[in-house]
C-alpha positions as CSV (number, residue, x, y, z in Angstrom):
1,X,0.0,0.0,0.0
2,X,1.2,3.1,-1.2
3,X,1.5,6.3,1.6
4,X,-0.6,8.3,-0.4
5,X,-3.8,5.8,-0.2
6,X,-3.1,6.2,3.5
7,X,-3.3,10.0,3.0
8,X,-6.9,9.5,0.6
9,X,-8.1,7.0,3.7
10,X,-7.7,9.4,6.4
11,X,-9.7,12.5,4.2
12,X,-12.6,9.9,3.6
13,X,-11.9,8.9,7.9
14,X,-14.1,12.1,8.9
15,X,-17.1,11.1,6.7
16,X,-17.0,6.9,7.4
17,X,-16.7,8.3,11.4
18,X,-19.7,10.4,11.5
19,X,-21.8,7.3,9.8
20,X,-24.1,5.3,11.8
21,X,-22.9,1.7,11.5
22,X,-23.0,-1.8,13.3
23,X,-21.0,-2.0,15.9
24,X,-18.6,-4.9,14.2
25,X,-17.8,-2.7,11.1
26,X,-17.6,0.4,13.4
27,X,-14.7,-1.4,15.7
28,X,-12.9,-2.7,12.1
29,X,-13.0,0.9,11.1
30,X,-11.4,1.8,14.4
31,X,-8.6,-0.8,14.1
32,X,-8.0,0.3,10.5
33,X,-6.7,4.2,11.5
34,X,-5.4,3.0,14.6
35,X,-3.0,0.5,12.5
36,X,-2.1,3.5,9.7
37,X,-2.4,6.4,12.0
38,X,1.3,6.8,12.5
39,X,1.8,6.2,8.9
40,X,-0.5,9.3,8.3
41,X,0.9,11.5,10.7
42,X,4.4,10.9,8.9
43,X,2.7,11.8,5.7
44,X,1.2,15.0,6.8
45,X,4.5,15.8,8.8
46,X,6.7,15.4,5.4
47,X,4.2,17.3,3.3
48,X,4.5,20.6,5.8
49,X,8.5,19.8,5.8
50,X,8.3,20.0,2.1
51,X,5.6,23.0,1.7
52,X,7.7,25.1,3.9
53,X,11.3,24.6,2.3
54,X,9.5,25.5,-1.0
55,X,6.5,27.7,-0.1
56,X,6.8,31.2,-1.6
57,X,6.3,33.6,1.4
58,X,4.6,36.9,1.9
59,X,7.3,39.4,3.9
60,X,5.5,38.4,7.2
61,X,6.5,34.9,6.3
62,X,2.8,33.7,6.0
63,X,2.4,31.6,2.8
64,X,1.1,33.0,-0.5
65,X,-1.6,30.8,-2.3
66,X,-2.8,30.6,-6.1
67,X,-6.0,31.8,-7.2
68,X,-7.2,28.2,-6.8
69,X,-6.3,28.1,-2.9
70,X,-3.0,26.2,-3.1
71,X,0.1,27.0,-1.2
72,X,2.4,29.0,-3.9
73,X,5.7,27.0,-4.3
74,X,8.7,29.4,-5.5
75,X,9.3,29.2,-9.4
76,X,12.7,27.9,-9.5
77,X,11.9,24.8,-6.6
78,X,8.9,23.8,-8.1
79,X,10.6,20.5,-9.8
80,X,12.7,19.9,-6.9
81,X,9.9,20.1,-4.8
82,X,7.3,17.8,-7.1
83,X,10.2,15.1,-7.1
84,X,10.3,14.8,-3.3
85,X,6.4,14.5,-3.4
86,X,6.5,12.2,-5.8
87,X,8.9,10.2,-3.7
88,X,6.8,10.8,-0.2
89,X,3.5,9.7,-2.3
90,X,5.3,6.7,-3.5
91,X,6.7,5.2,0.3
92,X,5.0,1.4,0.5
93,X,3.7,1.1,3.7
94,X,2.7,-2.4,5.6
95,X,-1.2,-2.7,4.8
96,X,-3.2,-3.6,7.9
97,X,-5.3,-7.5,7.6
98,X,-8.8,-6.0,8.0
99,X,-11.0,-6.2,5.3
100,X,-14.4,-5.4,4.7
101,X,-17.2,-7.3,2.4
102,X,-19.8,-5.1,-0.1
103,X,-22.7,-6.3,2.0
104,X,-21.2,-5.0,5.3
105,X,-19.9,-1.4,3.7
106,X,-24.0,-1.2,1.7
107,X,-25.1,1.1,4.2
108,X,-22.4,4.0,3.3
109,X,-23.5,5.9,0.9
110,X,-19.5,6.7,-1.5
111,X,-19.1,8.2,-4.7
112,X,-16.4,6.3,-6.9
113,X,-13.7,7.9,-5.8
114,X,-14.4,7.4,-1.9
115,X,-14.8,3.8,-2.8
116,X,-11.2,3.8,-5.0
117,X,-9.8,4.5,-1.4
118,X,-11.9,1.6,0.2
119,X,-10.6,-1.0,-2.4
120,X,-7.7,-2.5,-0.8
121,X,-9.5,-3.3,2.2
122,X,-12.7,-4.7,0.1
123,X,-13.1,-8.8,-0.1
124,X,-15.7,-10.0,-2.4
């Protein structure tokens, strides 16, 4: 499993934790972050190391963001910076043994790409 489906799990985490759900899939959900939360917090710890040593700043050192509400990167790092990204996304990580079946995961309600990041816990 690849860091970045980690980082995709954890953004779909705050909608699978506010669903109502039997208790059995609820505790299997828990186990899940519990086994990649460290993995995630190494993730979003990288991705700060790396926005800051490239961010462009404003002169009170606060970042700048593009029109579409991304951090800025300076010019001249951008490459640098999109190689070390593309190495973080890339780190395999040890994929926790809990599955889930179609008929146990029916009563969330996931567009495709909310299920993409279910799939490599899916059995069918």
């Amino acid at each position: 499993m690849k860091l970045y489906e980690v980082a995709q799990l954890f953004t779909l985490g705050s909608k699978i934790k506010q669903t109502d759900m039997p208790l059995k899939i609820g505790y299997r959900f828990c186990k899940l972050f519990d086994a990649l939360e460290k993995d995630y917090a190494f993730f979003s710890d990288k991705i700060k190391e790396i926005t800051s040593k490239y961010a462009d700043l404003n002169e009170d050192g606060s970042f700048q963001y593009t029109v579409t509400g991304d951090i800025k990167l300076k010019i001249e790092s951008i490459t640098t910076a999109q190689k070390e990204l593309n190495e973080l996304y890339a780190v395999e990580v040890i994929k926790p043994d809990i599955h889930f079946t179609l008929d146990e995961l029916e009563f969330i309600k996931l567009n495709v790409s909310e299920i993409n990041c279910l799939m490599p816990f899916i059995e069918e």
